[in-house]
OpenMM code with the backbone's topology and positions (N, CA, C; nanometers):
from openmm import Vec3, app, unit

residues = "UNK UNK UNK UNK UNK UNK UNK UNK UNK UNK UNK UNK UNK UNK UNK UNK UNK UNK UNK UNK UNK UNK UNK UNK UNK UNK UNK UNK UNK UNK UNK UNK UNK UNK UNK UNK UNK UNK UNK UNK UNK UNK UNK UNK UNK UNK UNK UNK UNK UNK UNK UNK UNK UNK UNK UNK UNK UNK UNK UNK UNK UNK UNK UNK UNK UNK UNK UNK UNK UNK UNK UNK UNK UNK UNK UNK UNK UNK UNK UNK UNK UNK UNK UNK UNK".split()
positions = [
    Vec3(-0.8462, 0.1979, 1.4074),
    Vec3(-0.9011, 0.3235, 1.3603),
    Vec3(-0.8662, 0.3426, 1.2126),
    Vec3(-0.9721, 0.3583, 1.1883),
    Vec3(-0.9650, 0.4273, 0.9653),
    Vec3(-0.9112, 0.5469, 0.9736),
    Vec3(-0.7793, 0.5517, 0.8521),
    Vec3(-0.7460, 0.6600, 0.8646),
    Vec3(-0.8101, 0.7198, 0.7263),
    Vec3(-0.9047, 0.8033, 0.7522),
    Vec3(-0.9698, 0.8728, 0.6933),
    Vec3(-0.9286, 0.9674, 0.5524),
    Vec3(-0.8894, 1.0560, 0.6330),
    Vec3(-0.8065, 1.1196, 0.5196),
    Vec3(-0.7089, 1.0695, 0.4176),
    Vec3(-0.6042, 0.9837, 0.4546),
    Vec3(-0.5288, 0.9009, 0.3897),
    Vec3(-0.6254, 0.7892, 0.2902),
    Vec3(-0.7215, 0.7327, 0.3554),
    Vec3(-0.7966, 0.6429, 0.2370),
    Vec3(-0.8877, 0.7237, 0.1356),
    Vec3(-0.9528, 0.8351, 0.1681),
    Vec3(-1.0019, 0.9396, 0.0743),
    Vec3(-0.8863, 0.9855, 0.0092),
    Vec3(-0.7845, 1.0147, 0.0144),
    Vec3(-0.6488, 1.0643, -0.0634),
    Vec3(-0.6266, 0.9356, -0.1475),
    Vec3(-0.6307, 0.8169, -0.0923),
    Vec3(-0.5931, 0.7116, -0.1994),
    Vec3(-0.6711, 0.6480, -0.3120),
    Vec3(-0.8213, 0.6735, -0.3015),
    Vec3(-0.9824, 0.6908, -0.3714),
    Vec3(-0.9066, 0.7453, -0.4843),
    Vec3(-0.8765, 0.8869, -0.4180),
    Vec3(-0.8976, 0.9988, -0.5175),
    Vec3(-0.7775, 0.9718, -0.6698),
    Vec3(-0.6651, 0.9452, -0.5363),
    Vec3(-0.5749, 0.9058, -0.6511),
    Vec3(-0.5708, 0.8013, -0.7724),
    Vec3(-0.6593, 0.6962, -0.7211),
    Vec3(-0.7311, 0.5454, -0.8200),
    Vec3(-0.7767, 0.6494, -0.8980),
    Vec3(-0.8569, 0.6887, -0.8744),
    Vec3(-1.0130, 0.7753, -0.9238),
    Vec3(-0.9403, 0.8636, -1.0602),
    Vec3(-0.8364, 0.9089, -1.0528),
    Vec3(-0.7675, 1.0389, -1.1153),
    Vec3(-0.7136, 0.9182, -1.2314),
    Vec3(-0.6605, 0.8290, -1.1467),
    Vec3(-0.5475, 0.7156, -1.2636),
    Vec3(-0.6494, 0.6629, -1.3798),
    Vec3(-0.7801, 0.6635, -1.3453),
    Vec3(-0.8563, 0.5678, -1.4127),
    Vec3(-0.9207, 0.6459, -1.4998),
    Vec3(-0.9298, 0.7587, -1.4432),
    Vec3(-1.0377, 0.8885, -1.5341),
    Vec3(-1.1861, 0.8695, -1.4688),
    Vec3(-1.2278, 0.8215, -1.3693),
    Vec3(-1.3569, 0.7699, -1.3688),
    Vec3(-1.3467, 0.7291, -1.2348),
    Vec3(-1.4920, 0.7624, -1.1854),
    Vec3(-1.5381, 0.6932, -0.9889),
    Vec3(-1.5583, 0.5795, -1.0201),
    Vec3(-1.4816, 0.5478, -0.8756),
    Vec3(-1.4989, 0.3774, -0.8553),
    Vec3(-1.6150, 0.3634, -0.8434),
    Vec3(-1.7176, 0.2293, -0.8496),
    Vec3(-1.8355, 0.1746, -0.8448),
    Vec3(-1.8070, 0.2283, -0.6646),
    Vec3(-1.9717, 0.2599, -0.6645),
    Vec3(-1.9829, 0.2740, -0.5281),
    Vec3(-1.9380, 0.1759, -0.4545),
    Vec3(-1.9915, 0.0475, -0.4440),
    Vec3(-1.9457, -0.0598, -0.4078),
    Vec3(-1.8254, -0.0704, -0.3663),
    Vec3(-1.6978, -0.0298, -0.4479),
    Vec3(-1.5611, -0.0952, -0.4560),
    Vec3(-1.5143, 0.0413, -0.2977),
    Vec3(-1.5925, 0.2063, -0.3981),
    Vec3(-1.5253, 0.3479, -0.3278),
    Vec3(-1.5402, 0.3021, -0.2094),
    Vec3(-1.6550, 0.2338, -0.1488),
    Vec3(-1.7271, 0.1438, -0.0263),
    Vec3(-1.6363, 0.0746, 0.0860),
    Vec3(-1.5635, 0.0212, -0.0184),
    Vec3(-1.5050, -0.0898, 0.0628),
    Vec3(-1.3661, -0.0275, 0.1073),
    Vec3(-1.3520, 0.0300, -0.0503),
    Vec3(-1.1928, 0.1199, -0.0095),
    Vec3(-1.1810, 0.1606, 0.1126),
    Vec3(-1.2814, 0.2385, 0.1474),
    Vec3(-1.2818, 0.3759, 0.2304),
    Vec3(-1.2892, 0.2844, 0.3937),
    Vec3(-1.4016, 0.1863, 0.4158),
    Vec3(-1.3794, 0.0935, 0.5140),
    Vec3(-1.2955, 0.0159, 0.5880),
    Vec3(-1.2252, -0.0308, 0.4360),
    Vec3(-1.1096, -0.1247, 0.4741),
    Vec3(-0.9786, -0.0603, 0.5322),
    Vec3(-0.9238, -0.0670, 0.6731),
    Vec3(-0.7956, 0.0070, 0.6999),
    Vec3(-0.6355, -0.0576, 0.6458),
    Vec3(-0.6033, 0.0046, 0.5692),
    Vec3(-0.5198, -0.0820, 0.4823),
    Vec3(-0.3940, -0.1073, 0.5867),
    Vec3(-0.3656, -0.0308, 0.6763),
    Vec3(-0.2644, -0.0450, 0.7784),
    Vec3(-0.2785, -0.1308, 0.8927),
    Vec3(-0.3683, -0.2085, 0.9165),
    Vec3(-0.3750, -0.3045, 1.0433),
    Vec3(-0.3229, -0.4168, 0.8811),
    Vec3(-0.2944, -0.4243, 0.8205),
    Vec3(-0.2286, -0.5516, 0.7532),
    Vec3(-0.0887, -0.4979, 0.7086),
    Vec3(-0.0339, -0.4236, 0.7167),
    Vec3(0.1093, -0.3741, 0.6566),
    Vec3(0.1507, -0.3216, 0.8121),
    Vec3(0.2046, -0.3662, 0.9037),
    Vec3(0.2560, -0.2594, 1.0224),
    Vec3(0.4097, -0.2591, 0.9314),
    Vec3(0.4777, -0.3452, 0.8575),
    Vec3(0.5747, -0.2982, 0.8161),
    Vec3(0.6250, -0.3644, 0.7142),
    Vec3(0.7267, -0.2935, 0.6683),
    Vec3(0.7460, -0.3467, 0.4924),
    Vec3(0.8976, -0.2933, 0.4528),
    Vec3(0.9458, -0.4000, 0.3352),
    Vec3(1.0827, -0.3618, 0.3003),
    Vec3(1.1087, -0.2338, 0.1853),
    Vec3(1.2030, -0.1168, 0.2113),
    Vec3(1.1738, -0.0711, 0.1010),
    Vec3(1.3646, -0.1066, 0.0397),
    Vec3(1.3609, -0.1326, -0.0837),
    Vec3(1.4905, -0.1188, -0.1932),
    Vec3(1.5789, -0.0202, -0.1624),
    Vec3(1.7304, -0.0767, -0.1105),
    Vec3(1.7603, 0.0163, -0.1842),
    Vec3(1.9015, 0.0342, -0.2788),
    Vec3(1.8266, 0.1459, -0.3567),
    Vec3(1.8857, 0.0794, -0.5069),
    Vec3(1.8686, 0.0237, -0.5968),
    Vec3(1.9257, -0.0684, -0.6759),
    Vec3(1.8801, -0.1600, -0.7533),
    Vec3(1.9668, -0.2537, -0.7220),
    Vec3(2.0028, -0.2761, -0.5611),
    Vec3(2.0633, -0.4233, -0.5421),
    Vec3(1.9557, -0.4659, -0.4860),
    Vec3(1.9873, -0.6197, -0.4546),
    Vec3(1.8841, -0.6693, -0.3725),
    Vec3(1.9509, -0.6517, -0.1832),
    Vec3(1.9593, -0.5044, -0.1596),
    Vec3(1.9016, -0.4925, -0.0054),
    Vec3(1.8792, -0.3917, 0.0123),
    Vec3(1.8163, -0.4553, 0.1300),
    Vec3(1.6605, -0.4039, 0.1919),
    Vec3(1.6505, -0.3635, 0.3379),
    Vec3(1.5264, -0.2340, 0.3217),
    Vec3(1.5697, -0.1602, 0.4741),
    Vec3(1.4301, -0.2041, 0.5070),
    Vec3(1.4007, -0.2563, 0.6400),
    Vec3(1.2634, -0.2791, 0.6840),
    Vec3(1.2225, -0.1442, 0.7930),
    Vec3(1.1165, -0.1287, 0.7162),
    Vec3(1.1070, -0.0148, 0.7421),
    Vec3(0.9179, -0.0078, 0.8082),
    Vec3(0.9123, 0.0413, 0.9264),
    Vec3(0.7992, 0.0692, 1.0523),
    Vec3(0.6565, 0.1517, 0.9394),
    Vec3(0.5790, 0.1065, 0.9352),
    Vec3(0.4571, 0.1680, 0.8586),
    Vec3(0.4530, 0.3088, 0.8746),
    Vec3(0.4053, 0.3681, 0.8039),
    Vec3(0.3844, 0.5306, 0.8303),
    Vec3(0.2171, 0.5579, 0.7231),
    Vec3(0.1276, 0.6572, 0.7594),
    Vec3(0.0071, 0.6440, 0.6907),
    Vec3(0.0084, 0.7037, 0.5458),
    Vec3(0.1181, 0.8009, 0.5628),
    Vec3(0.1849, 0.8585, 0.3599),
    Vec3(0.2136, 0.7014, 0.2915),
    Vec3(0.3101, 0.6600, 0.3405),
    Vec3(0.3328, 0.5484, 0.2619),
    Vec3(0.2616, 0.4152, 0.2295),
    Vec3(0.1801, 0.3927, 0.3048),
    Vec3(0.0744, 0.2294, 0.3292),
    Vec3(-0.0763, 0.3213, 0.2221),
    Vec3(-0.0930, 0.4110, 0.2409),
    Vec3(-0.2238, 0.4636, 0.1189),
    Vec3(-0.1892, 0.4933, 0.0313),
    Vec3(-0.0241, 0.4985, -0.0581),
    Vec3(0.0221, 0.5177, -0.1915),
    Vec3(-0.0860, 0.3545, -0.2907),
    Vec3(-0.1095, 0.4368, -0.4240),
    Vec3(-0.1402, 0.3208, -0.4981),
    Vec3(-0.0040, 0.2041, -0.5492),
    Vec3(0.0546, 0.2322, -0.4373),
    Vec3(0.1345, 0.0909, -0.4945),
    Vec3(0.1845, -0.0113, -0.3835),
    Vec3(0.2371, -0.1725, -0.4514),
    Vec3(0.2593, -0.2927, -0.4194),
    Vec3(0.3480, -0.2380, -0.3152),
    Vec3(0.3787, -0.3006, -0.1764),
    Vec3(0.4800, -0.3001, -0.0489),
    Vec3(0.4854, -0.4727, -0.0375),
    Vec3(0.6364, -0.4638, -0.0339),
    Vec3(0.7407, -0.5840, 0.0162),
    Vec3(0.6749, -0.5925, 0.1728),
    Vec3(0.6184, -0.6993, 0.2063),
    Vec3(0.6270, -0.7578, 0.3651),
    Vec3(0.6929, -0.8852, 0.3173),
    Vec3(0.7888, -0.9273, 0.2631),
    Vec3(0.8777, -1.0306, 0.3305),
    Vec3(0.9927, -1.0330, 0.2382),
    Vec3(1.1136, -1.0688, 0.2233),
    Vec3(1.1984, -1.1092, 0.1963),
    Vec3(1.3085, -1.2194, 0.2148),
    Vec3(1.2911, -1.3279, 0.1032),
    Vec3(1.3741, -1.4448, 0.0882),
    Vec3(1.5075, -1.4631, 0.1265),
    Vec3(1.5832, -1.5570, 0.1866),
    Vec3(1.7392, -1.5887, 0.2005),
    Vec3(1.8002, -1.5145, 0.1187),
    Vec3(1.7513, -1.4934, -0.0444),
    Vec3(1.8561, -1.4674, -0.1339),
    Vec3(1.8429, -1.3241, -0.1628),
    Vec3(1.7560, -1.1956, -0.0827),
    Vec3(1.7375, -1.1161, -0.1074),
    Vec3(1.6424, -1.0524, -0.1845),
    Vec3(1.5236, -1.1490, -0.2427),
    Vec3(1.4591, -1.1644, -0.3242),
    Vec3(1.2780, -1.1189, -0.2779),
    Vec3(1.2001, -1.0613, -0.2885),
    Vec3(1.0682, -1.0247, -0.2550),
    Vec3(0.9933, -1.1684, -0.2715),
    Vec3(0.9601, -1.2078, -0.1414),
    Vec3(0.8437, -1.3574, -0.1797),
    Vec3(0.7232, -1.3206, -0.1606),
    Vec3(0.6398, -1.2064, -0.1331),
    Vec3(0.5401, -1.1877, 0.0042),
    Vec3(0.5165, -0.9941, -0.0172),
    Vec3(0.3983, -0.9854, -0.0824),
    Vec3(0.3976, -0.8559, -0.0815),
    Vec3(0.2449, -0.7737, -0.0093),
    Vec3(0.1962, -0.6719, 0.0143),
    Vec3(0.0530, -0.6562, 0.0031),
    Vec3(0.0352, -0.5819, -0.1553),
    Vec3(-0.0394, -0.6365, -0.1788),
    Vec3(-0.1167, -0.5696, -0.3596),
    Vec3(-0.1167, -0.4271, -0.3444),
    Vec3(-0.0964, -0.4096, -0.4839),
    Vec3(-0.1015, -0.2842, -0.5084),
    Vec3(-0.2725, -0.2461, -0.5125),
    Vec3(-0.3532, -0.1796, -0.4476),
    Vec3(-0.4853, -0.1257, -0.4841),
    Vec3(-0.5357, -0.0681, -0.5670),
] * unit.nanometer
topology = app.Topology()
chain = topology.addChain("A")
for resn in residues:
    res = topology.addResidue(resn, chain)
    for name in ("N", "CA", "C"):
        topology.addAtom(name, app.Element.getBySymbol(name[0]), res)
């Protein structure tokens, strides 16, 4: 299931960063694509050491315009992320 509201909230927020609507095309795909059947979960920092809390998806956090940690290296290190949109 598309979460609706959350991907129109995350449009809007591109939309605001850029000054300008996405090409229909792209607003298109945004709005289609459920960004949470690919992130069920992700590491967040904490701090500025390298460790890390893995932490269960939630729909506030997976439609922010930014990069999420899905994996982390032996050495504590981010190998494996989903893109920032």
């Amino acid at each position: 299931m598309i979460n609706v509201r959350e991907t129109e909230l995350l449009v809007q927020a591109i939309e605001r960063q850029l000054g300008r609507a996405l090409a229909p095309q792209v607003r298109h795909a945004f709005l289609q694509m459920p960004r949470h059947l690919f992130v069920p979960q992700y590491y967040e920092q904490r701090g500025n050491s390298l460790s890390w809390d893995l932490v269960q998806a939630n729909p506030e956090k997976i439609y922010r315009d930014e990069a999420l940690v899905t994996q982390i290296d032996g050495r504590g290190i981010p190998s494996s992320t989903n893109s920032q949109p």
